[in-house]
Steps between C-alpha positions, in 0.01 A plus 500: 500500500610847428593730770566844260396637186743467216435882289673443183623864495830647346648821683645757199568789735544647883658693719586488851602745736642423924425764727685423843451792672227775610587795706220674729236660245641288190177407315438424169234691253177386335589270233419245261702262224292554216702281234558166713301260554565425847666721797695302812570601841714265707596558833861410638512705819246699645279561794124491519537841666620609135247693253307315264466444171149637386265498218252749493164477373488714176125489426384571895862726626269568835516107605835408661802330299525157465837411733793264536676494737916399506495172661904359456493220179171590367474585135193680293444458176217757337399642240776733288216758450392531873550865641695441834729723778711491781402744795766707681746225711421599836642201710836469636574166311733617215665181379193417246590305242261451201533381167240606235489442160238515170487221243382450118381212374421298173312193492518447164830345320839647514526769220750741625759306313711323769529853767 
C-alpha cells in the first residue's frame, strides 16, 4: 500500500534566499511571488515568540490575517501568488534562521533542451 503521492512534476526554475538574522523592528513588507508556482518557508532556528508569517485576506482586509507561526523544522509550502508579511521583530530571540524559497514547475516533458 502506498504511503505518499508520487506528482510527476519537473522543477525548471527557483530561487532561494537564508535569512539568519533579525534585529529588533526587522520586518518584512507586503508581498507576493507572482511568477512561481509555489513559495516555501522553512524554519531552522526560531522561537515561537518570533513574528509570524501572515496572509491577509484581500477580498475582506477588516478580518484578521491568516498566521503561521515559526515553530523550529516546520516548512510551508503556498501558493507563489499569495500576498504575505512579516510584522516588526519585537522579541529578544535574534538567532532566527529561515530558509524561503519560490519554485516553477512543468509537468509536461522536458523541452528546455537539457538546462
Amino acid at each position: 500500500q502506498k504511503t505518499a503521492y508520487e506528482i510527476p512534476l519537473r522543477l525548471v526554475g527557483s530561487e532561494m534566499c537564508i535569512r539568519d538574522r533579525y534585529g529588533l523592528g526587522d520586518y518584512t513588507e507586503s508581498h507576493d511571488h507572482r511568477g512561481f508556482d509555489w513559495s516555501f518557508v522553512w524554519y531552522l532556528d526560531a522561537s515561537i515568540h518570533c513574528p509570524p508569517l501572515c496572509f491577509p485576506d484581500i477580498k475582506h482586509p477588516w478580518l484578521p490575517p491568516h498566521v503561521i507561526y515559526p515553530k523550529v523544522g516546520n516548512l510551508h509550502v503556498f501558493n507563489g501568488g499569495l500576498v504575505h508579511y512579516v510584522p516588526p521583530h519585537t522579541c529578544n530571540y535574534l538567532d532566527r534562521i529561515v530558509v524561503s524559497g519560490n519554485l516553477i514547475h512543468n509537468e509536461g516533458e522536458s523541452n528546455d533542451n537539457g538546462r
